[in-house]
Each structure stands twice: as structure tokens, then as C-alpha cells.
VEXDRENMAR-731772 format. One record per residue (C-alpha): x, z, y negated. Coordinates in nm, 4 decimals. Each point is the difference from the previous one (the first is absolute). Example, Ala and Ser with C-alpha at 12.3 -4.5 7.8 and 13.67 -1.06 7.14 Angstrom:
// VEXDRENMAR-731772
REC|1.2300|0.7800|0.4500
REC|0.1370|-0.0660|-0.3440
This chain:
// VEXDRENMAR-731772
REC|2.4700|4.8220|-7.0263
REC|-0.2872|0.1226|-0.2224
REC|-0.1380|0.3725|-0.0365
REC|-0.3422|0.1275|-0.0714
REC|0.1526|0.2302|-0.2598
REC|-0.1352|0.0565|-0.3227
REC|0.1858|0.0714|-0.2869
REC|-0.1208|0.2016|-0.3050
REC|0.1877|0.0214|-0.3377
REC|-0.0611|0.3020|-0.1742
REC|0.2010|-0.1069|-0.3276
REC|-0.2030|-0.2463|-0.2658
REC|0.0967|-0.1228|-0.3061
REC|-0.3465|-0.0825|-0.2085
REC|0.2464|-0.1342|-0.2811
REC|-0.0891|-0.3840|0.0228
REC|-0.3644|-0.1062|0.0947
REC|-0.0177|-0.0849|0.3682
REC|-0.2416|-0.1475|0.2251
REC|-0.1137|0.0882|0.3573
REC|0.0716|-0.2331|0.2775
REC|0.0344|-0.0776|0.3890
REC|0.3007|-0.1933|0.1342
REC|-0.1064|-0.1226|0.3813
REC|0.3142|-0.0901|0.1818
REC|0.0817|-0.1833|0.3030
REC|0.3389|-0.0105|0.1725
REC|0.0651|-0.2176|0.2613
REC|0.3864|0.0311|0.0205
REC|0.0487|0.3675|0.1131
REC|0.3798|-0.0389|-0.1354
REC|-0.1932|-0.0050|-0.3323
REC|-0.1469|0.3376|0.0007
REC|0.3640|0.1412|-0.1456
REC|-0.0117|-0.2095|-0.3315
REC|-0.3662|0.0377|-0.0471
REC|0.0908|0.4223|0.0470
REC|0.2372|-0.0469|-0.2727
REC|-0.1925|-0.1689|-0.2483
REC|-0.2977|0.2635|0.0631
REC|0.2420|0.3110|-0.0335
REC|0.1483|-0.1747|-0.3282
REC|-0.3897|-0.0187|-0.1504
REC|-0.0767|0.3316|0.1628
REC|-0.1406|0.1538|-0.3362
REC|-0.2385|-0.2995|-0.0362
REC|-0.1337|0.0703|0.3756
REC|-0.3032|0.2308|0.0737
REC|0.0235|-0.0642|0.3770
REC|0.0603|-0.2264|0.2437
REC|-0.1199|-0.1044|0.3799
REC|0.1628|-0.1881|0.2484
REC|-0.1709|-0.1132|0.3295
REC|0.1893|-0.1861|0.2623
REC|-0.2032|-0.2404|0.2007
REC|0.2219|-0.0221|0.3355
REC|-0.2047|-0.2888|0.0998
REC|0.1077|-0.1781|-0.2247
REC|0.3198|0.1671|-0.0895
REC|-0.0749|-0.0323|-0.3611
REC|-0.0702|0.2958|-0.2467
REC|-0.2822|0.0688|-0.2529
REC|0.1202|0.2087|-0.3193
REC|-0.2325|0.0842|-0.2576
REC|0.1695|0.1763|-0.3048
REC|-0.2279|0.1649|-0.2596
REC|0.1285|-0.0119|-0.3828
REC|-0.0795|0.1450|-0.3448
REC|0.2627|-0.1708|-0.2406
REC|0.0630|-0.2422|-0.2975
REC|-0.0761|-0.3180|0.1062
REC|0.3549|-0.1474|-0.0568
REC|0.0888|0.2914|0.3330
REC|-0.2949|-0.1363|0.2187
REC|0.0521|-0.3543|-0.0703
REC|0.4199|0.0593|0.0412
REC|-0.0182|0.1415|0.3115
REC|-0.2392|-0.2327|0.1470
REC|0.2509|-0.2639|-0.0930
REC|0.2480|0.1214|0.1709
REC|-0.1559|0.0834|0.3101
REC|-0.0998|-0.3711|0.0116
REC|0.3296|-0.1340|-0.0259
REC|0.1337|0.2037|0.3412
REC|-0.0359|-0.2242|0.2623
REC|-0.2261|0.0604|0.2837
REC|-0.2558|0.2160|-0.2745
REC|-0.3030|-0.0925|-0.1581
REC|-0.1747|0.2227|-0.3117
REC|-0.3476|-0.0627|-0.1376
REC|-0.0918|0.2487|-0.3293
REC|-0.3353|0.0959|-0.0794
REC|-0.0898|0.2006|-0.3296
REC|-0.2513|0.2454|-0.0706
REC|-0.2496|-0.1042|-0.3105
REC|0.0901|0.3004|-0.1768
């Protein structure tokens, strides 16, 4: 339930100020992974790249998901990840 395919965006829109930052991910539902897919192609534009390592041994999935966008983006879809059940999301920013 969770690729190790990275994902590059090759539109940006430097309009707004926006801010680098990491989104770590885990899913322990595997019926998850389709909602969490949505809201990452829906913020696709805000995404540099993205990671996904399945731990069988676990049967849980890491995601990591690489941003440069506004704040409001980063801290929006962060949100919503967190409110799909069986997912967890912890941001960190860049200082600059």
C-alpha cells in the first residue's frame, strides 16, 4: 500500500512568499493510503517530492513529503492528513 516513488513538480508559482518544509507521515490503516493520495494530488503544485517506505514488519508505511509553499498550504494539508483516521503527520520547517 505505499510506493517508493518520488514525485517532482515542475510548475511553481513564486507569487505569495512560501516556506520550505518536511511532512513525515505514518499510515497504519492501509485502506487510508487512497484519501491521503487524493489530498497529495489536490496540493500537487505545493509538493517538491515525496517518499513512501513500507515497513512489512510492521505493516505500517513511512511517507515523507517535501514542500516549498505559503504557509497557509503546508499547515492545510497537514491538517487534513491528521484528521484521516489511521494517519499521523508531524511538519518541520526550514529556518529560511
Amino acid at each position: 500500500f505505499c510506493h517508493g516513488i518520488i514525485f517532482l513538480s515542475e510548475e511553481r508559482s513564486f507569487m505569495m512568499e512560501t516556506r520550505l518544509a518536511i511532512l513525515a507521515v505514518i499510515v497504519e490503516k492501509p485502506e487510508a493510503t487512497q484519501q491521503l493520495n487524493q489530498l497529495l494530488h489536490r496540493y500537487m503544485d505545493d509538493i517538491i517530492g515525496r517518499m513512501g517506505l513500507p515497513y512489512h514488519e510492521r505493516d505500517i508505511c513511512l511517507i515523507s513529503i517535501a514542500m516549498d509553499a505559503p504557509q497557509e498550504h503546508i499547515s492545510a494539508l497537514a491538517g487534513q492528513i491528521g484528521r484521516i483516521d489511521g494517519v499521523s503527520v508531524k511538519t518541520a520547517y526550514a529556518s529560511r
